[in-house]
N, C-alpha and C positions, 0 to 999 in steps of 0.2 A: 515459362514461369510455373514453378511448382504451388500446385494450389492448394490449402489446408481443408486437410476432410473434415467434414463433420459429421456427426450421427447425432440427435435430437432425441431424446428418451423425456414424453412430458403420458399421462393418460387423456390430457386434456385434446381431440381434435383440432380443436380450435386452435391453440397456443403451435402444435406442431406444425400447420397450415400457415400461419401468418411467421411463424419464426425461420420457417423454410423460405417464403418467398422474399421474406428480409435479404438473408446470408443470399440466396440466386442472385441478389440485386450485385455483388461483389462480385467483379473479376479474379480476384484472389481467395477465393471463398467454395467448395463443393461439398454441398449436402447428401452424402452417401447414405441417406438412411434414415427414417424416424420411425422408433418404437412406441406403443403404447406400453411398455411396462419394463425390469432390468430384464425377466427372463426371456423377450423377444430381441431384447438388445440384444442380448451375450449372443444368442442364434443371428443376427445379424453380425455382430463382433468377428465370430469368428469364420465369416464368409473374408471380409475385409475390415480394418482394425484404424479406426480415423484420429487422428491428429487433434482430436478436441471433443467434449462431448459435453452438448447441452443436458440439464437433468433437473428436472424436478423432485420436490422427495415427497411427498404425498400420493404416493402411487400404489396400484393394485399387486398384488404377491409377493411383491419386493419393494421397501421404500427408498429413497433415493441415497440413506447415508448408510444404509448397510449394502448397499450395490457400491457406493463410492467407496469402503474400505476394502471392499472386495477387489475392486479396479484396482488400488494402488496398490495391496498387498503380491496380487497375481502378475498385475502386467500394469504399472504408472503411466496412468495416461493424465495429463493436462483436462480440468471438469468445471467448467462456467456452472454456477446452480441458478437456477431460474425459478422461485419460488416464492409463492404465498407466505410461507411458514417463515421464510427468511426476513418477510416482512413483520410479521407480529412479533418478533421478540427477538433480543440476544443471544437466547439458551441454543436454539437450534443454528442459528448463523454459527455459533462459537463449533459446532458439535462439526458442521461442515468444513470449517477452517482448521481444525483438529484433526482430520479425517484425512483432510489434503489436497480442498479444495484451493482452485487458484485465483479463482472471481467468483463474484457476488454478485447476482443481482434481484431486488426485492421487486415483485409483480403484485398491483393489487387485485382484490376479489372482486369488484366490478370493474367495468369498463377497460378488460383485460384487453382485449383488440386495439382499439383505441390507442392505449397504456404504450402495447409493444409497439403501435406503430411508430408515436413519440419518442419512442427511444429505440429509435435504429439507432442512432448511432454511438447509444452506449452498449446494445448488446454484439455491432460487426466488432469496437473497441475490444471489447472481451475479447472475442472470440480470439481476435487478432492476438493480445497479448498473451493470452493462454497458449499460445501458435509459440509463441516465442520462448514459454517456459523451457527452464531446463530440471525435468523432473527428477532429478540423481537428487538434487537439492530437496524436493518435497518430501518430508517427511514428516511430520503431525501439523503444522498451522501452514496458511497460507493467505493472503492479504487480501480485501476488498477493493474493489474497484474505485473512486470515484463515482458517480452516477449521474454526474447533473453536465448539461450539453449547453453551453455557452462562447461567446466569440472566445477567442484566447488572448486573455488580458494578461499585463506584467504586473510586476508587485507595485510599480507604481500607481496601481489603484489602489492601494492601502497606504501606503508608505514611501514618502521621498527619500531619494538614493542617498546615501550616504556622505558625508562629506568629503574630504582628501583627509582628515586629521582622524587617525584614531585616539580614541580616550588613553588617559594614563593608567599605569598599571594598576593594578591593585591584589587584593590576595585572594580575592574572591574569582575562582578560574572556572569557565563553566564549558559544555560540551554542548555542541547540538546536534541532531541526526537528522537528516531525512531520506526517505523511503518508500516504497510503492509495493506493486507486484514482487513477492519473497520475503517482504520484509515484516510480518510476523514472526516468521519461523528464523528471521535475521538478530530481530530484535532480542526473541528468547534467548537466542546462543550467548550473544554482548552483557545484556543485562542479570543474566542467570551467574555470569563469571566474573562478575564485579564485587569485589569487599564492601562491606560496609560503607569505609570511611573511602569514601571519591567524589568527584569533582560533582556539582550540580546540573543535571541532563535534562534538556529539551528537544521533543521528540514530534515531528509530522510525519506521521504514518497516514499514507491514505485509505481514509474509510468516510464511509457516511454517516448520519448522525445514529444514535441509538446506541452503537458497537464498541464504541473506542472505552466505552463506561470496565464494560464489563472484562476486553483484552485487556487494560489497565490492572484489572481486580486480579485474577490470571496473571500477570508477569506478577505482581506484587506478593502474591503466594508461594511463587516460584523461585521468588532471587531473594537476596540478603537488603537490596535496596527500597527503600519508601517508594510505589509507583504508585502513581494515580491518575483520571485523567482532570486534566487543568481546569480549575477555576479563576475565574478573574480576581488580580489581584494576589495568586501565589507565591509566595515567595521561591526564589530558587535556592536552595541551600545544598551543600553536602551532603551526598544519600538520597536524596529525594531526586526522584527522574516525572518531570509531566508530559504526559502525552496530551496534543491537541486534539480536542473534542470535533467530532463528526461535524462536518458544516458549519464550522465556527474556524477563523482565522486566530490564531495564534500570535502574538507580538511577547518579545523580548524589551524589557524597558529596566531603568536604572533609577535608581534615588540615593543619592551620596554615593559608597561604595558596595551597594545592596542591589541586588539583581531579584524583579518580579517579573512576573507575565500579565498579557492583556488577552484577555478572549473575546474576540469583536466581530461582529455581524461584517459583511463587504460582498461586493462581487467575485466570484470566481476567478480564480486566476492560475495562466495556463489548464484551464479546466480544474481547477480542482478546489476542495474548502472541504478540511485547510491546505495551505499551501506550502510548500518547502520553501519556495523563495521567500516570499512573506517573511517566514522567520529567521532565512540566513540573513535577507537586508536588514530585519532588524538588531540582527545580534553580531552585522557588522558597523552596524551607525553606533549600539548603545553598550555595547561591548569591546568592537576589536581586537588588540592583540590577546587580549585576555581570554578568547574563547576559542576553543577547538571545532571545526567543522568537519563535519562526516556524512557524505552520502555514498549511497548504499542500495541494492539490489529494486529496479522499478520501471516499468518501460516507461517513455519521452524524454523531456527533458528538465520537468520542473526540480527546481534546484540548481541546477547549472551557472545561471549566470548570479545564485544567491552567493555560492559557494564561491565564485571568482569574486565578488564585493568583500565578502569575507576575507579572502587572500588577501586583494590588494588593501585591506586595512590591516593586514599586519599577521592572521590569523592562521595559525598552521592547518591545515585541507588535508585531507584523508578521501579515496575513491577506495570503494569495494573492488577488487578484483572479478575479471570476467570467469574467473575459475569457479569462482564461490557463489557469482552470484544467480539468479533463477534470473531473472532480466537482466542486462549489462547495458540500460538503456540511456537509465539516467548518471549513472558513474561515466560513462563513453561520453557522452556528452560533454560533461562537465569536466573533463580530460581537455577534450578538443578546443574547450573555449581558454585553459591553460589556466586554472583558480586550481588546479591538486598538484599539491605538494609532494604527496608518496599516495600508492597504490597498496594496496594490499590484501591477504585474504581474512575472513571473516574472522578465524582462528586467533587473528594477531592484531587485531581492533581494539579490543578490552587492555590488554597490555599498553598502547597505544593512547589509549584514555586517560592510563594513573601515569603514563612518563608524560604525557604534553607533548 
């Protein structure tokens, strides 16, 4: 078994010591190296060159987001950010995801030991999916992780399954998407090449709370379309695309022939909040044929069995292709369970969105 290197660039002792004995704890996991700073990196880099690299940005000679564009401009490596800074605010998460990072994860300022030890197994996760990027695709944003470690529940903790009858038609046509690991940098491409005038979009992007405010503000600047991230009670209209809020589940809901969303508290599911099933089941119970389903670039599986409920209510299914996408985890999946319709590359999505 081929094992994923890693090399750990943090100045903290501490964090380098317990984040090394973490990953040792993985058979599939070799920690080749931890720097206290980039310029001790790059001299270990270019001894031998690992598969993943943990990074702080708050560091001595070099901070961690001008060492990260340096990596990806020279030589694209896959880069977990492991940081304080990531924790206090948007501004710097967004700077890292622009950069090219591929996960997130926010460490607090006390009880940092402790912290990482609790979340082993959101940072071996990283590490792992980062392992599976395909970094041809990285090029300025890249997606956060989930963060939160719970059994793996289905949507039916939120929402019971769908009926056999989908709803009648109506004019109101609306699109949903979900996505994971790539799918910032997925999201930009689709909604940047959207007119105006198209169908109303709901979107689970996984991230944690804080983030999705401000990626929101960003595609919204960027594309011709109204993005925002969802508030309870939104209406979904033409032009208007919401993105589900960090740690808040997403529902799709109907009132006559008028399409709104619900942003509701719940447990995790398949690890995540918010969830993509969550929102495929509900936009196959309260929508059906009327809505387009598309998942799209993320490692597991969530989405999968949203996106077959979707199907079988009537709902034409779209998978990212494994060409285009950075993760081929959650499209593969959702393949295999037989709810996609057509496959395709990222390129010919948007197209796909105004024909139905």
């Amino acid at each position: 078994m081929k094992k994923i290197k890693v090399l750990i660039v943090d100045d903290s002792a501490v964090v380098r010591q317990v984040v090394q004995a973490i990953l040792d704890r993985e058979p599939d996991i070799e920690v080749i190296g931890a720097a206290s700073d980039p310029i001790f990196a790059i001299e270990r880099m270019n001894k031998q060159w690992p598969d993943v690299i943990v990074l702080d940005i708050e560091m001595p000679r070099m901070d961690g987001i001008t060492f990260l564009k340096k990596i990806m401009a020279e030589h694209p490596t896959p880069v977990v950010i492991c940081s304080t800074l990531a924790e206090k605010g948007a501004a710097t998460t967004m700077q890292a995801l622009e950069a090219g990072a591929v996960e997130i994860i926010t460490k607090p300022q006390i009880g940092l030991k402790r912290f990482l030890e609790d979340s082993s197994h959101e940072l071996v996760t990283a590490v792992r999916a980062a392992a599976q990027a395909n970094v041809r695709h990285i090029r300025t944003t890249a997606p956060i992780a989930a963060l939160k470690t719970a059994p793996k529940l289905n949507a039916d903790a939120i929402l019971a399954a769908p009926g056999s009858h989908a709803m009648a038609q109506t004019t109101e046509r609306i699109v949903a998407i979900g996505t994971s690991t790539g799918g910032t940098q997925a999201l930009e491409a689709i909604l940047t090449a959207l007119p105006r005038v198209c169908p109303g979009i709901v979107i689970v992007q996984h991230m944690p709370e804080k983030f999705t405010a401000s990626f929101a503000a960003r595609l919204n600047e960027l594309s011709q379309l109204e993005v925002r991230e969802a508030q309870h009670n939104d209406r979904v209209i033409p032009g208007r695309a919401l993105i589900a809020p960090g740690g808040k589940h997403m529902l799709l809901k109907r009132s006559g022939a008028y399409y709104h969303v619900e942003v509701v508290d719940g447990p995790v599911v398949n690890r995540h909040r918010p969830s993509v099933d969550v929102l495929f089941r509900s936009v196959a119970k309260f929508a059906g044929k009327n809505a387009t389903g598309i998942i799209m670039t993320g490692m597991g599986d969530d989405g999968a069995r949203g996106l077959k409920e979707m199907h079988d209510a009537g709902a034409p299914t779209i998978a990212q292709d494994e060409e285009t996408c950075v993760v081929f985890g959650m499209p593969k999946e959702a393949i295999k369970l037989g709810g996609v319709d057509r496959v395709m590359g990222l390129q010919d999505i948007p197209r796909a969105i105004l024909t139905g």
